[in-house]
C-alpha distance (Angstrom), angle and dihedral (degrees) to the residues before:
residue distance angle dihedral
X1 . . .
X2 3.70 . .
X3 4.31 98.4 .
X4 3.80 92.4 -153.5
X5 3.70 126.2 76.4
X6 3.75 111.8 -118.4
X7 3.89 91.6 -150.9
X8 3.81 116.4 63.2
X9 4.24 104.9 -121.3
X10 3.75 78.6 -117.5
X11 3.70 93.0 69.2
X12 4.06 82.0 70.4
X13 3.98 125.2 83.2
X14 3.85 145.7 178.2
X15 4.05 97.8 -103.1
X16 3.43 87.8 -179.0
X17 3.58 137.8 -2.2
X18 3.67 117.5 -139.1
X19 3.71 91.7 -172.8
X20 3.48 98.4 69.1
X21 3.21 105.6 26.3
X22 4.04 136.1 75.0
X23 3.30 116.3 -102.0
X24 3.93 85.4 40.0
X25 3.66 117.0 -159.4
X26 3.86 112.1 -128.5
X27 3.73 105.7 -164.2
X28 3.73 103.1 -32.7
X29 3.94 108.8 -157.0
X30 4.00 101.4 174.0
X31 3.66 123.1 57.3
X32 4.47 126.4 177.2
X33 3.67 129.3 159.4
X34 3.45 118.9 -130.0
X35 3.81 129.1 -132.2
X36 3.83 92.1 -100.3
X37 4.03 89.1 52.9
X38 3.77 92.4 -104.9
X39 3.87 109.4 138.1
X40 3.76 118.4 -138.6
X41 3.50 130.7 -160.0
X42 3.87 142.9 179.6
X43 3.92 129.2 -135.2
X44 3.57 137.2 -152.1
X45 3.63 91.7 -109.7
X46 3.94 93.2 58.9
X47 3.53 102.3 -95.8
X48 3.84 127.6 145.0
X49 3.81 105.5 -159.7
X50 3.67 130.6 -172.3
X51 3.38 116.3 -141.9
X52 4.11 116.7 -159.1
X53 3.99 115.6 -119.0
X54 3.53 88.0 -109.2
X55 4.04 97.1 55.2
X56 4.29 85.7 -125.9
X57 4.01 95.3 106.4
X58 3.74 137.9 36.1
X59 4.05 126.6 -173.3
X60 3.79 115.4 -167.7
X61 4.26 97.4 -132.6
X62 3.28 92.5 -169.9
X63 3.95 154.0 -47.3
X64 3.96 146.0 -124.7
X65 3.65 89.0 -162.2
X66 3.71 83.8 -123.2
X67 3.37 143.4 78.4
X68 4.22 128.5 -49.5
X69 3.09 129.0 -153.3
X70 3.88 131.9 165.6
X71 3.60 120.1 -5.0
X72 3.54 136.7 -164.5
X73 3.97 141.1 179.5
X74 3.91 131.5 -133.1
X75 3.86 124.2 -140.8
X76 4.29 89.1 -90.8
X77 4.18 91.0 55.7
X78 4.03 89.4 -99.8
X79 3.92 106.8 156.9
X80 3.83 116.7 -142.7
X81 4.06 119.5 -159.5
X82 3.69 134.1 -174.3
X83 3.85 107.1 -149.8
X84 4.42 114.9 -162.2
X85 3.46 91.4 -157.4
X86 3.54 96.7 52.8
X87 3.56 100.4 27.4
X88 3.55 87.5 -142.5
X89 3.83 137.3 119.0
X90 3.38 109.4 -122.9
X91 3.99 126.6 -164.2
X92 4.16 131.3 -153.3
X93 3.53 108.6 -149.2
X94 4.30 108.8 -132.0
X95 3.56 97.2 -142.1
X96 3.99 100.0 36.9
X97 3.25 93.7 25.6
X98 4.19 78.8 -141.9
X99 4.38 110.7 158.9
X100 3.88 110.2 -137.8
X101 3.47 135.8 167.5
X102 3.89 107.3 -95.8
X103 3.75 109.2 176.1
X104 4.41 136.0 0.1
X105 3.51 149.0 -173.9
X106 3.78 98.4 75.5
X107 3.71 126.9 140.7
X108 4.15 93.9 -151.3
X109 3.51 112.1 -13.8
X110 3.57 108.0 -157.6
X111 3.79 120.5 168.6
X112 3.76 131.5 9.9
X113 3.79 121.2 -159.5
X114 4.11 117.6 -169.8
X115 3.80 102.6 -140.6
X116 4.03 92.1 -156.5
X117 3.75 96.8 -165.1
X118 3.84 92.4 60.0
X119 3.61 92.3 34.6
X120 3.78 88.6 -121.7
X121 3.56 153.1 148.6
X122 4.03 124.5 -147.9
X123 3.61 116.3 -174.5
X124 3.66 119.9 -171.0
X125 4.00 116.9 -138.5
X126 3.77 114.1 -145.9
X127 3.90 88.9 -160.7
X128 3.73 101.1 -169.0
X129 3.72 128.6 -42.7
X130 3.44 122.6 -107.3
X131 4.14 84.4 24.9
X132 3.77 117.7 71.2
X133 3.66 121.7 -149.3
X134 3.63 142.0 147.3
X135 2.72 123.5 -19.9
X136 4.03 147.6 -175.5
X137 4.26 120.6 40.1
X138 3.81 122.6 -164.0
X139 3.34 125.2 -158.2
X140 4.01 134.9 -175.7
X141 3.76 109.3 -110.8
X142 3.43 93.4 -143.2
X143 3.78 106.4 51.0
X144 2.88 108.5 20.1
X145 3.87 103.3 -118.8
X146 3.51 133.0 125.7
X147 3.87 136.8 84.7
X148 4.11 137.6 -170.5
X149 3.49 113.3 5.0
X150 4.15 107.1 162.1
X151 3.85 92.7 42.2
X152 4.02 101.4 177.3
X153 3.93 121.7 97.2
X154 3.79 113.9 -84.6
X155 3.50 118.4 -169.2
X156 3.96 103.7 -113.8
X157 3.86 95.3 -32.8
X158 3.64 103.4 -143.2
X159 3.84 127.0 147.5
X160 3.52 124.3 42.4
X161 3.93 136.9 -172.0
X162 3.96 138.1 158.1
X163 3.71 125.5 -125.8
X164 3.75 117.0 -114.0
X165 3.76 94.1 -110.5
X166 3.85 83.5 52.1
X167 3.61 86.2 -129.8
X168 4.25 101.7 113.3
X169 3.54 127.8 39.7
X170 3.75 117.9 -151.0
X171 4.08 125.5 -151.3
X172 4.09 125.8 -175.1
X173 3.80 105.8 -129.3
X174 4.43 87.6 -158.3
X175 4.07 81.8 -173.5
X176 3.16 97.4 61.3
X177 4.07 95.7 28.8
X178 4.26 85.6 -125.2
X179 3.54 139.6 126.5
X180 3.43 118.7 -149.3
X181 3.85 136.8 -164.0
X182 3.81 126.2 -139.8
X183 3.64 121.8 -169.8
X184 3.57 120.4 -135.6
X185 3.89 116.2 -129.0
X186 3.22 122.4 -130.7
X187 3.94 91.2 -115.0
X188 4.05 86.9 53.6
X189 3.70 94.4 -98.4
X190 3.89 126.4 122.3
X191 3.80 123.1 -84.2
X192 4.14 120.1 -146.6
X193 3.52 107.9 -64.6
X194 3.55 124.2 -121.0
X195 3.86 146.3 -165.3
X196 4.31 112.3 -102.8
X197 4.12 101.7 162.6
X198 3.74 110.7 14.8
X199 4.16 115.9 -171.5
X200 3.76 102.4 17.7
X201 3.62 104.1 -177.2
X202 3.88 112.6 -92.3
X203 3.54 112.1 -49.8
X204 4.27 127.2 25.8
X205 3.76 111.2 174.4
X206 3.63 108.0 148.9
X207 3.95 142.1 29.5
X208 3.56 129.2 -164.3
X209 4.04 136.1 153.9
X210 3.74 138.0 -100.4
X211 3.96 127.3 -140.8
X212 3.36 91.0 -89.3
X213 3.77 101.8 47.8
X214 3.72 99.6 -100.6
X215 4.07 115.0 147.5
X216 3.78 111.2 -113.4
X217 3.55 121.5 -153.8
X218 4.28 112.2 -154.8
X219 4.19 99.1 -152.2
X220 4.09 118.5 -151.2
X221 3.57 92.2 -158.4
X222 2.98 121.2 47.4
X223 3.94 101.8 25.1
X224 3.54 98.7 -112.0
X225 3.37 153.2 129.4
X226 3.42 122.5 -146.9
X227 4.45 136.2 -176.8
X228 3.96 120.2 -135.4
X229 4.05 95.5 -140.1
X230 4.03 120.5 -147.3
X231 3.46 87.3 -79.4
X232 3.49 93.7 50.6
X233 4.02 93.5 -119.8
X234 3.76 116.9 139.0
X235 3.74 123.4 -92.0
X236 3.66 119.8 -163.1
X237 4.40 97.6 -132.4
X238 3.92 92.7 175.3
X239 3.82 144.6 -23.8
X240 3.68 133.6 -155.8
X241 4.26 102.3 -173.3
X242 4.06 83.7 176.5
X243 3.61 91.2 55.9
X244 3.73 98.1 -145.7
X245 3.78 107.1 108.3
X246 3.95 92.4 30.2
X247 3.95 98.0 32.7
X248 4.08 104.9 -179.6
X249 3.98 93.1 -42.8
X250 3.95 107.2 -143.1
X251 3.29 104.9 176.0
X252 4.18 139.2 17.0
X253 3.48 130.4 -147.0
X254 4.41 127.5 -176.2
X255 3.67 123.7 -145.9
X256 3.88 104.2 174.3
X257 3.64 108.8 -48.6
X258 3.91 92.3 -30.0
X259 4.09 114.5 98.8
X260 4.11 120.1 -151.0
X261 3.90 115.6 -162.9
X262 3.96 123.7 -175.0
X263 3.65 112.6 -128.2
X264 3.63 115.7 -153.4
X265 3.15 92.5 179.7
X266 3.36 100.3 73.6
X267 4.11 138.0 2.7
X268 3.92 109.3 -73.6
X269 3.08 160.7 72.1
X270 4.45 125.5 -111.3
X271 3.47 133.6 -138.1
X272 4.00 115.3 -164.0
X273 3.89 119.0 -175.7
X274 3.71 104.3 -146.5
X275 3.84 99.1 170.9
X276 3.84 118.0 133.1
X277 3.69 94.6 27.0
């Protein structure tokens, strides 16, 4: 693994500061962009909160009351969130903006990820740390239905993203400090898993991509991000030892060339230029 960061700390900013600022953002874990380049997070008070393009206004949408986690939009602007307290899925409707229940029967839902060609939802399920279990759900966007779909014990499923072809789904195990790839069959079902990046330093939690389809890996611990290179080797993107710009990153989301992470360590959102890399 390369030890220096390619990106310059400097690279990273505050977007916006839910310290000072109303809504404030207590420990935001899930972060999306939304079709309209608004970025959208989730607090550990419940909150969904809108955050202009621009990073100079926030409107709390709604809240569970709860706890978010990840978050993730359809093609129609629909926002998905996986609540811990509630250990529910919840959904924010784009044109009502209405919050309703959307899926159940989770232990810790963690991240959902719309797969837009199947016109479906995957949800990984954390299960308990220090006790893997099943797994990853799927559910049909439109109805509603569905339930487990990867049913053998992952070790604190966490992350999730799809492949451009669509064709492999790929889950953090933060246990086990992994990312593994699962094939999608051709009848929708899941493929033998297999190992991708084996001891990531310390803490994986989230994945993401860049602009040029390169896997991103958002690390916990240290407060990191880091890219999986062609040969699926470890590349050291950017550090923050201080934790104060990058404050325990749990999730990544791209706009353009310009990377947001969550940071639940802290109270804010951040802003990573990644052009020319």
């Amino acid at each position: 693994m390369t030890l220096e960061p390619t990106l310059p700390l400097a690279r990273a900013r505050v977007f916006y500061d839910g310290v000072v600022n109303e809504p404030r953002v207590t420990h935001p874990e899930g972060v999306a962009v939304h079709p309209d380049g608004s970025v959208w997070c989730g607090t550990g008070t419940g909150d969904i909160v809108r955050i202009d393009a621009d990073g100079a206004r926030a409107e709390r949408v709604a809240s569970t009351g709860g706890f978010i986690l990840g978050l993730d939009f359809d093609a129609e602007g629909n926002l998905y969130g996986c609540d811990m307290k509630h250990c529910d899925v919840f959904r924010v409707a784009a044109s009502t903006r209405e919050l309703s229940r959307f899926a159940s029967g989770f232990r810790i839902p963690n991240v959902p990820l719309v797969d837009a060609r199947r016109g479906v939802l995957y949800v990984s399920d954390s299960y308990a740390y220090g006790e893997p279990g099943p797994g990853i759900f799927r559910f049909d966007l439109a109805s509603g239905r569905g339930g487990l779909w990867y049913d053998l014990p992952l070790a604190f499923a966490n992350g999730l993203a799809l492949s451009a072809d669509g064709a492999s789904l790929f889950v953090v195990e933060s246990a086990s400090r992994s990312v593994r790839r699962i094939p999608i069959n051709a009848d929708g079902g899941p493929g033998q898993i297999e190992p991708w990046v084996e001891h990531a330093p310390r803490i994986p939690d989230g994945l993401g991509w860049d602009a040029r389809g390169n896997l991103l890996i958002a690390s916990y611990e240290p407060s990191r991000l880091y890219r999986v290179r062609a040969d699926r080797s470890l590349e050291l993107l950017i550090d923050d030892p201080d934790a104060q710009v990058l404050a325990h990153p749990a999730n990544v989301a791209r706009r353009g060339d310009t990377l947001f992470t969550s940071n639940l360590g802290r109270w804010h959102i951040t802003a990573i230029d990644a052009s020319g890399i």
